[in-house]
ROVEXGU-778939 format. One record per residue (C-alpha): residue in three letters; x, y, z. Coordinates in steps of 0.001 Angstrom, whole numbers, padded with zeros to 6 digits, always signed. Example, Ala and Ser with C-alpha at 12.3 -4.5 7.8 and 13.67 -1.06 7.14 Angstrom:
2
ALA+012300-004500+007800/SER+013670-001060+007140/
//
This chain:
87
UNK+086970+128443+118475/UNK+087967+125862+116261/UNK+087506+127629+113255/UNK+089835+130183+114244/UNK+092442+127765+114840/UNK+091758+126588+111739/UNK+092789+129705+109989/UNK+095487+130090+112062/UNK+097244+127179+111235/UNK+096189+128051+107369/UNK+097821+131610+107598/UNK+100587+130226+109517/UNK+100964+127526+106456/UNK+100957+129893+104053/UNK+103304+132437+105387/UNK+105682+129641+105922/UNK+105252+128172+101992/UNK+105868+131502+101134/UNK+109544+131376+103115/UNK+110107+128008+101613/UNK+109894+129410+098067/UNK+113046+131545+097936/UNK+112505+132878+094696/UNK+108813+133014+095057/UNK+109604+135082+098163/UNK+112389+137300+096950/UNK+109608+138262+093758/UNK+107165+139161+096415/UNK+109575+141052+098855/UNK+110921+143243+095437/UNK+107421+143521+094191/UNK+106478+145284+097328/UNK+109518+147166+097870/UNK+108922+148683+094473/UNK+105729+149634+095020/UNK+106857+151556+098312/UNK+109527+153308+096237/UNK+107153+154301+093516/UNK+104429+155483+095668/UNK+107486+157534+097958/UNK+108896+158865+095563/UNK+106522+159938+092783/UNK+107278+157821+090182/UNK+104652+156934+087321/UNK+105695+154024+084933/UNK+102981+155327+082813/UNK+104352+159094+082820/UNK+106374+159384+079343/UNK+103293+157460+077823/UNK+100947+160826+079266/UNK+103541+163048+078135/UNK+103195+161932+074604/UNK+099568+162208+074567/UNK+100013+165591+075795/UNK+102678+166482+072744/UNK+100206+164874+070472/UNK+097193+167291+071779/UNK+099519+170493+071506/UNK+100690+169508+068217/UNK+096970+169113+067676/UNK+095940+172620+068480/UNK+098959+174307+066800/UNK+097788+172059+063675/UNK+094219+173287+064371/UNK+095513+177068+064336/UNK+097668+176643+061031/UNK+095011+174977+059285/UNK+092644+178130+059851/UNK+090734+177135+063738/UNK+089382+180918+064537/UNK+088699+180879+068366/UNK+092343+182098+069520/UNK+091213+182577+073159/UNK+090242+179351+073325/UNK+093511+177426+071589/UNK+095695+179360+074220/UNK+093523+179003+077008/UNK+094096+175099+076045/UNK+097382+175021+075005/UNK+097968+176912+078915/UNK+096453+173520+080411/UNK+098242+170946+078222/UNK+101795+172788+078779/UNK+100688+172984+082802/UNK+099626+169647+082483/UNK+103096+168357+080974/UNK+105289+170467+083058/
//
Protein backbone atom coordinates (compact mmCIF):
# COMPACT_ATOMS: atom_id res chain seq x y z
CA UNK A 1 0.00 0.00 0.00
CA UNK A 2 2.71 2.19 0.62
CA UNK A 3 4.03 2.24 -2.64
CA UNK A 4 0.95 3.49 -4.01
CA UNK A 5 0.93 6.30 -1.75
CA UNK A 6 4.11 6.87 -2.77
CA UNK A 7 3.17 7.60 -6.30
CA UNK A 8 0.43 9.39 -5.30
CA UNK A 9 2.05 11.95 -3.55
CA UNK A 10 4.73 11.91 -6.65
CA UNK A 11 1.88 12.51 -9.28
CA UNK A 12 0.25 14.83 -7.00
CA UNK A 13 3.88 16.72 -6.81
CA UNK A 14 4.24 16.87 -10.16
CA UNK A 15 0.91 18.04 -11.31
CA UNK A 16 1.24 20.75 -8.79
CA UNK A 17 5.09 21.86 -10.11
CA UNK A 18 3.54 21.89 -13.24
CA UNK A 19 0.79 24.74 -11.90
CA UNK A 20 3.61 26.50 -10.22
CA UNK A 21 5.44 27.02 -13.53
CA UNK A 22 3.09 29.47 -15.28
CA UNK A 23 4.86 29.61 -18.34
CA UNK A 24 5.93 26.06 -18.23
CA UNK A 25 2.19 25.38 -17.89
CA UNK A 26 0.72 27.79 -20.38
CA UNK A 27 3.52 25.93 -23.13
CA UNK A 28 2.01 22.67 -22.17
CA UNK A 29 -1.76 23.73 -22.11
CA UNK A 30 -1.08 25.46 -25.96
CA UNK A 31 0.99 22.53 -26.96
CA UNK A 32 -1.94 20.31 -26.37
CA UNK A 33 -4.58 22.51 -27.49
CA UNK A 34 -2.78 22.61 -30.80
CA UNK A 35 -2.51 19.27 -31.20
CA UNK A 36 -6.43 18.88 -30.64
CA UNK A 37 -6.96 21.54 -33.30
CA UNK A 38 -4.68 19.92 -35.78
CA UNK A 39 -5.88 16.48 -35.35
CA UNK A 40 -9.88 18.14 -35.52
CA UNK A 41 -9.46 19.84 -38.05
CA UNK A 42 -7.18 18.21 -40.63
CA UNK A 43 -4.36 20.19 -40.61
CA UNK A 44 -0.79 18.82 -41.72
CA UNK A 45 2.22 21.18 -40.94
CA UNK A 46 4.03 18.99 -43.29
CA UNK A 47 1.32 19.36 -46.22
CA UNK A 48 2.89 22.19 -48.62
CA UNK A 49 6.27 20.25 -48.08
CA UNK A 50 4.17 16.85 -49.80
CA UNK A 51 2.71 19.06 -52.24
CA UNK A 52 6.03 20.05 -53.58
CA UNK A 53 7.28 16.64 -53.82
CA UNK A 54 4.26 15.88 -55.69
CA UNK A 55 4.93 19.04 -58.29
CA UNK A 56 8.44 17.81 -58.47
CA UNK A 57 7.24 14.06 -59.53
CA UNK A 58 4.70 15.53 -62.20
CA UNK A 59 7.19 17.83 -63.49
CA UNK A 60 9.23 14.64 -63.52
CA UNK A 61 7.01 12.61 -65.75
CA UNK A 62 6.09 15.50 -68.12
CA UNK A 63 10.09 15.88 -68.33
CA UNK A 64 10.23 12.08 -68.85
CA UNK A 65 7.58 12.39 -71.82
CA UNK A 66 9.38 15.46 -73.55
CA UNK A 67 12.62 13.92 -73.35
CA UNK A 68 11.28 10.81 -75.46
CA UNK A 69 9.78 8.13 -72.24
CA UNK A 70 7.53 5.74 -74.69
CA UNK A 71 5.05 3.99 -72.26
CA UNK A 72 2.13 6.72 -72.49
CA UNK A 73 -0.34 4.49 -70.58
CA UNK A 74 1.78 4.31 -67.96
CA UNK A 75 2.90 8.30 -67.55
CA UNK A 76 -0.95 9.08 -67.41
CA UNK A 77 -1.92 6.33 -65.38
CA UNK A 78 0.82 8.08 -62.94
CA UNK A 79 0.36 11.44 -63.53
CA UNK A 80 -3.77 10.38 -62.56
CA UNK A 81 -2.31 9.34 -58.98
CA UNK A 82 0.08 12.25 -58.34
CA UNK A 83 -2.74 14.94 -59.43
CA UNK A 84 -5.33 12.67 -57.06
CA UNK A 85 -2.76 12.58 -54.66
CA UNK A 86 -2.25 16.54 -54.60
CA UNK A 87 -5.80 17.45 -54.93
Amino acid sequence: MLQIEERVVQDIRGIINQLVDREGFTKMVNAELRQMWEAESGYNPDAEKHIKALDTKIQDVYKALEDGFQDAAWANSRLKELHAERD
